[in-house]
C-alpha positions, -999 to 999 in steps of 0.1 A, spaced: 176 427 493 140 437 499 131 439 465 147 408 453 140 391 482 98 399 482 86 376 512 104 362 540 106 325 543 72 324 566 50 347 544 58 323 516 51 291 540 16 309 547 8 317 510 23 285 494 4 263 524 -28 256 501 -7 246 478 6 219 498 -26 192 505 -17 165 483 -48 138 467 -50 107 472 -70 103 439 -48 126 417 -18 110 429 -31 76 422 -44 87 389 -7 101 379 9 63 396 -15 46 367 -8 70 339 34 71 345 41 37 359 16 17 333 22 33 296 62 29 310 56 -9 316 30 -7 285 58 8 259 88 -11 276 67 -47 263 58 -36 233 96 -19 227 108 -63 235 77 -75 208 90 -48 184 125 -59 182 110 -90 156 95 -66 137 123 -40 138 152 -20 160 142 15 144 105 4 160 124 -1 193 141 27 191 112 50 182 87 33 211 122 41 238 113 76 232 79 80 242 88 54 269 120 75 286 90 102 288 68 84 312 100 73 325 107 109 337 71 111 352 77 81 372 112 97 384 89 128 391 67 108 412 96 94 434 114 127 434 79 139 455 79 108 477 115 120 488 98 156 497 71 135 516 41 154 492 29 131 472 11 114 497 -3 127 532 9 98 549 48 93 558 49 58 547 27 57 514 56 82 507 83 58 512 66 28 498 61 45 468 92 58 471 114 26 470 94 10 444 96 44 418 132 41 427 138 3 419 123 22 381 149 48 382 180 28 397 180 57 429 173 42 464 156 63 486 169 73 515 200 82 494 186 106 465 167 117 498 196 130 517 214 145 487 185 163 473 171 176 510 211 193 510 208 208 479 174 223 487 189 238 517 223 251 505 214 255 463 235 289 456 252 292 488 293 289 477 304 279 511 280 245 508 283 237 473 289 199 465 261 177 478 235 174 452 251 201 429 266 205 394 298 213 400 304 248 399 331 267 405 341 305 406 358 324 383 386 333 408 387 297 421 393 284 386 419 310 382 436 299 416 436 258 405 462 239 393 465 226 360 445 189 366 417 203 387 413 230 357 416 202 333 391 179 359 367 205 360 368 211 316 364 179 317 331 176 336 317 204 325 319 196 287 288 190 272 295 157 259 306 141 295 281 159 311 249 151 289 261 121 269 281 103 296 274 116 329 239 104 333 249 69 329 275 70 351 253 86 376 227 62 377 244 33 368 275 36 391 277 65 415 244 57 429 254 21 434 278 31 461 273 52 496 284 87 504 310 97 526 292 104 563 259 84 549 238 73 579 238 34 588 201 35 570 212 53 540 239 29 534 210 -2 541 187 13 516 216 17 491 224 -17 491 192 -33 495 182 -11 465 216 -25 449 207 -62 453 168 -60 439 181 -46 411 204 -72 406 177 -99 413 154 -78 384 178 -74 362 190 -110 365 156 -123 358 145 -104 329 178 -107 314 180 -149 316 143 -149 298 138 -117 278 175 -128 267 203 -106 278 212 -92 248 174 -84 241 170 -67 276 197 -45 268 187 -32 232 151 -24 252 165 -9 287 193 11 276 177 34 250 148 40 268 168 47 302 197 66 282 169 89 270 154 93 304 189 101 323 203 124 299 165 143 301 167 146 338 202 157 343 195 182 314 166 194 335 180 195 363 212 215 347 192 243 329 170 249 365 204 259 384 232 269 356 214 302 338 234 335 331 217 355 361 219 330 385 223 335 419 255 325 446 264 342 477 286 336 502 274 320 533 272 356 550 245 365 525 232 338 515 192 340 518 169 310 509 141 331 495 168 345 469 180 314 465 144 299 455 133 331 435 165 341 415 188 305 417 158 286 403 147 289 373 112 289 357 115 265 324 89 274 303 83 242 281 54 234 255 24 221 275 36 180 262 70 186 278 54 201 313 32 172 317 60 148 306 86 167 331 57 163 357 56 204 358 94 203 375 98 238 352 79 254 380 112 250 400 114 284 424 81 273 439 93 237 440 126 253 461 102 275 481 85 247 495 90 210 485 58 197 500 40 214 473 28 179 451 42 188 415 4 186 402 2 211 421 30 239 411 13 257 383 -15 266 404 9 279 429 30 297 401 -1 314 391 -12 318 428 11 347 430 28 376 403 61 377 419 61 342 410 60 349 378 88 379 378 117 347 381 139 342 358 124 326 328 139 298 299 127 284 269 135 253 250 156 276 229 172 303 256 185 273 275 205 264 250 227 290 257 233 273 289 260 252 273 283 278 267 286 284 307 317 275 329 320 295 359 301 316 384 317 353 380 315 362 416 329 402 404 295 407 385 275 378 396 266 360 364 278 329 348 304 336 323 318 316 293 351 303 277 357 338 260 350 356 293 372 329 313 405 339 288 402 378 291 404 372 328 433 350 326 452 374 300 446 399 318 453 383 353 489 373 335 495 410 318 492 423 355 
């Protein structure tokens, strides 16, 4: 525990505190260089469709990047640190969400629970990839085996999942969602109606859609794949409730994603994810510094572009050795659970 554990919650607060003063002028400066080029590409991806689709197509690319940024931006404003002041936050907020199809005070309370329970079994759900033990799997009946499979295929939950996610579960409000929550939600629900509505009846509706949809496809799948590979690597870390410790669950349940220098600025630096979970008020222009602040910062676990890959073959959390195990791994168990 000491070892892995390296600071307490408050020495890390103390150290990580410089970190946290966000800049008016930076974050202004990153507002004008996500939100424009995004607006700037999206036109030119509508002019390009008389000239032609694979022209579209290649301008959605570049677009779904600063696409990303922007989601970064509102993903801050939720953590209150992109801006010192509370409601520059949720201004900002609400209109990088309109961009993204999130309301605010929704992706708010989700993301705030999975900050405070990421790894711990007994509060999995809220915010989460689903994830469920070996032993659990083993003890499931045949649908919620097949339900689970199911989800956890690559092709549902990179191809299909993010559009589902943003374009239908976050239209509707979670169970015990606060009076506000479910406000914002719908409010968020109806602007996007009234946008969509009016660039559909001039752009055309059926040259919106060639435009929106490969540009946010693109986007989606990149953030949920993100998001994926930060939690769902082979050393991971879950504990029980009882032993459950947040600085673990920062430092060894969080990855660090190493990506080419493009990619970081593009992912608004979100590979820095251990100091992200060990203090969200840290601005993400800010988490490299912080990562290099401190070596056991840089003793985390560790992915590439190409060792993440190998996050696809994961299904369960092996609670026996503590390690995310794969379909080969899941049938031994079973055979052997059987032969005894």
């Amino acid at each position: 525990m000491s070892e892995n554990k390296k600071y307490d919650v408050r020495e890390w607060k103390k150290k990580l505190a410089p970190f946290e003063q966000s800049r008016v002028s930076i974050s202004l400066r990153q507002l004008l260089n996500s939100v424009v080029p995004f607006l700037g590409l999206w036109i030119l991806a509508y002019l390009s469709l008389n000239i032609s689709y694979w022209l579209t197509l290649a301008l959605a690319i570049p677009a779904a990047g600063f696409l990303v940024r922007t989601f970064i931006i509102f993903h801050d404003c939720t953590h209150y640190s992109f801006f010192k002041s509370r409601r520059a936050n949720e201004v900002v907020g609400i209109i990088t969400g309109l961009f993204t199809f999130c309301s605010f005070e929704q992706w708010k309370r989700s993301h705030t629970t999975h900050h405070a329970t990421n790894g711990n079994l007994e509060k999995r759900g809220v915010g989460d990839v689903w994830t469920m033990t070996l032993q659990e799997y083993a003890d499931a009946s045949v649908l919620k085996r097949f339900a689970y499979r199911t989800y956890r295929n690559p092709i549902v939950m990179f191809l299909i999942g993010p559009l589902y996610i943003f374009l239908i579960d976050y239209r509707f409000n979670a169970k015990g969602a606060s009076k506000k929550e479910k406000r914002h939600v719908w409010m968020t629900n109806i602007v996007l109606v009234a946008i969509i509505f009016t660039l559909g009846s001039t752009l055309g509706w059926v040259n919106y859609i060639l435009v929106q949809l490969p540009i946010f496809y693109v986007a989606t799948f990149s953030g949920v794949w993100l998001f994926y590979v930060q939690h769902q690597f082979e050393d991971g870390y879950f504990q029980h409730n009882e032993n459950w410790n947040f600085v673990e669950a920062a430092l060894r349940g969080s990855s660090y994603y190493k990506l080419p220098k493009l990619l970081q600025w593009f992912s608004g630096n979100i590979g820095y994810h251990h100091v992200h979970h060990l203090n969200s008020r840290v601005p993400n222009y800010h988490l490299e510094a912080a990562h290099l602040s401190d070596p056991k910062l840089q003793e985390v676990p560790t992915l590439t572009l190409r060792t993440s890959l190998k996050s696809l073959t994961f299904k369960l959390w092996d609670d026996r050795e503590n390690k995310f195990i794969g379909n080969r791994d899941i049938r031994m168990f079973l055979l052997s659970k059987k032969a005894a």
